[in-house]
N, C-alpha and C positions, 0 to 999 in steps of 0.2 A: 303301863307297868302295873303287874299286880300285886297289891297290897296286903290282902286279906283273904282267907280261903273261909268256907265252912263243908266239915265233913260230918260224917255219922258215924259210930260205935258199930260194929257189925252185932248183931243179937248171936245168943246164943243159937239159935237154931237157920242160922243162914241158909244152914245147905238145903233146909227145905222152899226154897226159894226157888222160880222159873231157871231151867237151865235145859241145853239140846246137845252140853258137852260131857254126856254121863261116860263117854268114854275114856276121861281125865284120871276116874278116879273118885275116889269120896273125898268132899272140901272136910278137912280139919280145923276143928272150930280156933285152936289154942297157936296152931300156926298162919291161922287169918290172920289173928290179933297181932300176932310179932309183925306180919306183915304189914298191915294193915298203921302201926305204930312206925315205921321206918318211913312209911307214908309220910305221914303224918310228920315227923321228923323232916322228911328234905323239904318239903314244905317250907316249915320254920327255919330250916337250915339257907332256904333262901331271899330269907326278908320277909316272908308274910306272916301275921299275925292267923292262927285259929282257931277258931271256935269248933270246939269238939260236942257235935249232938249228942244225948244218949240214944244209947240201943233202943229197938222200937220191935220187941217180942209179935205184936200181931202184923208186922211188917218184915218178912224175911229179905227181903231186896231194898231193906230202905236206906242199908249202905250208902246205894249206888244214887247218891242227892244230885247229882248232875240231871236226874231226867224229869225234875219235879220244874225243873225251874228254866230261865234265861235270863241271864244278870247282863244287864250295859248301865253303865254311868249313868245313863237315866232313867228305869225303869225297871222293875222286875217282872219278866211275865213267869205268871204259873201255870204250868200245861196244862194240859187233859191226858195222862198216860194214858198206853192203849191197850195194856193188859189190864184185863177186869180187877185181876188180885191187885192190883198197885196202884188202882186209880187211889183210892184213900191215904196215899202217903203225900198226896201234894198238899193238904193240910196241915200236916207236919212243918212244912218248910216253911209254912206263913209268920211264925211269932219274930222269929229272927229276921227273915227278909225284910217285914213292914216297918222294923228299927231303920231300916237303913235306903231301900228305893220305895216311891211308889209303886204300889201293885197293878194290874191288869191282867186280867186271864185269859184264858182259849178257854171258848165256851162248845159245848155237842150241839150238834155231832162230831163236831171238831177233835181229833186227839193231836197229841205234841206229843213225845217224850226227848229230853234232854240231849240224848244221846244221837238224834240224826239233827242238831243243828252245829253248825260249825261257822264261826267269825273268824275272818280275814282282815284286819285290819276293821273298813267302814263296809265291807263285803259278807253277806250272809248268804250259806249256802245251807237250803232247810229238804233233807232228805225225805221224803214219800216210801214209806215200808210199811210194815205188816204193824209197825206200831204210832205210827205217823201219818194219819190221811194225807187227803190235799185238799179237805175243809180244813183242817186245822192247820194245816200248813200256808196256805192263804191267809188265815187268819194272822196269824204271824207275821206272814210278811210284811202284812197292813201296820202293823204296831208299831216296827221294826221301819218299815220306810217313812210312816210319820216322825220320826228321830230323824231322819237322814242318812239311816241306812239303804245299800241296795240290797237286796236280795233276789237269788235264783234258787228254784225249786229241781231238786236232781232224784232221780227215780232209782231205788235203792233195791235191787233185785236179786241180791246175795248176799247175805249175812243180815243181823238183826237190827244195827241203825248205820247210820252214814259213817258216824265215826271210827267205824270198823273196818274202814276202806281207804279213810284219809284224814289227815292230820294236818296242822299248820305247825311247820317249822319256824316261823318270825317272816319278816316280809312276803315274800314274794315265791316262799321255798313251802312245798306241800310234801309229804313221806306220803304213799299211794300205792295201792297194790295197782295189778295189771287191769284189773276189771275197770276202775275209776280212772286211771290214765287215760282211758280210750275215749272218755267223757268229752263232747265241747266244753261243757260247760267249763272247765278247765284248763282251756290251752292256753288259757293269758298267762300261766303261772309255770314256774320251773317245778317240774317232776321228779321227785327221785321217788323210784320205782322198787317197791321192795321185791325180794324174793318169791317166786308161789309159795314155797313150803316154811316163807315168816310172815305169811299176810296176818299174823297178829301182831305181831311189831308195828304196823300202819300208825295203830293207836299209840300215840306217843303224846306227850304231855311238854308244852313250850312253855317255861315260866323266864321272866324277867330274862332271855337270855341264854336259860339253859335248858337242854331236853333231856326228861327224863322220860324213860323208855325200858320195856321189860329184860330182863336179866334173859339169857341165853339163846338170843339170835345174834350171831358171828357179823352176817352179811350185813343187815340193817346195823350192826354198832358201824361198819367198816364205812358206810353211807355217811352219817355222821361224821366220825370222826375225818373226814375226807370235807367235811362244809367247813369246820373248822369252829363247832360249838362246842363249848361246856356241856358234856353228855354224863348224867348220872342214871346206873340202871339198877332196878329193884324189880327184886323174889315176885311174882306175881301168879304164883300157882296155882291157889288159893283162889283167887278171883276168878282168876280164866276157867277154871271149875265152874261156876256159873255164870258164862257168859258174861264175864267183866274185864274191865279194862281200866286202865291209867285214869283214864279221862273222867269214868262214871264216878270216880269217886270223893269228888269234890264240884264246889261251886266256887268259880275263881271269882274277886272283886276289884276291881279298878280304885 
């Protein structure tokens, strides 16, 4: 169960931040914030305490603190992002985390970023993409298996990390587009299959219980609602402007 989240303040100039979704639109800085606050909100709305970072002006992406970091009960690792512009934000996330787990990092040539690792219960699944080697992903596993985790390394060949593809609903239930259903690495696990034209819905966020999940896919709420969870959905337009998601924008704590 998680207890505790930490998030970040978006900066005032977000939208100048990496993004491949200029077809959205231009992010609105003053409707991030609402958004961004309702976050924030179900969060607290569902049992956890948190710590709100401030904004980080020579960090336009540093919202997205999920990719700085890997939080388990017993360790924090801090990655090696693998965009040039963002490597400097995993510093950022160091004052707060060394309060609460010991540290260990992904060292280079190694990169990690946050967003292609994904925990299954005692099951880690560390995504290999354009931002995520397989020095650094190795790396991880190493850190991650001396805990007593297992980990499998899954080859992330569309879209920009793993958690763009799949999600953990609670046990044994994963929300999946069709590309990652087709995965072995996957077949232990029940698939619910999103739509092609909601594969951003993938990314869906399982706290204590309940998932919350982007406001205006029909098909994926109907998935849900059909498992039989607590489903809450939030505005996320704003985000998915620059290539963001539920997931990026927090770091959950046990």
């Amino acid at each position: 169960m998680f207890t505790h989240a930490i998030v970040r303040t978006p900066c005032e100039g977000f939208a100048d931040g990496i993004t491949t979704a200029c077809e959205l639109g231009v992010p609105d800085y003053s409707l991030m914030l609402k958004q961004h606050a309702a976050y924030v909100d179900t969060l607290r709305g569902l049992g956890l305490t948190v710590d709100v970072l401030p904004a980080e002006p020579d960090f336009p992406d540093a919202h997205f603190v999920e990719d700085v970091a890997v939080v388990t009960p017993e360790v924090a690792v801090i990655t090696n992002p693998g965009a040039t512009e963002r490597n400097g934000e995993k510093e950022r996330i160091v004052p707060i985390l060394e309060e609460r787990r010991p540290l260990v990092r992904i060292e280079a040539p190694g990169t990690v970023d946050g967003g292609d690792v994904l925990q299954v219960e005692r099951q880690f699944f560390i995504g290999v993409s354009g931002r995520t080697n397989e020095a650094g992903a190795k790396q991880l596993g190493d850190i991650l298996t001396a805990y007593g985790y297992t980990c499998t390394l899954v080859p992330v060949r569309e879209g920009l990390h793993l958690k763009c593809g799949v999600t953990s609903l609670g046990g044994s239930d994963l929300l999946i587009t069709q590309e990652f259903a087709a995965r072995e690495e996957f077949s232990g696990y029940t698939l619910h299959v999103v739509d092609p034209d909601e594969e951003y819905a993938a990314n869906a966020l399982y706290i204590n219980g309940t998932v919350i999940t982007p406001a205006g896919f029909p098909s994926t709420r109907k998935i849900l609602d059909g498992l039989g969870r607590n489903v809450v959905e939030l505005d996320m337009t704003e985000t998915r402007k620059m290539d963001g998601a539920l997931t990026c924008l927090s770091l959950r704590l046990s």
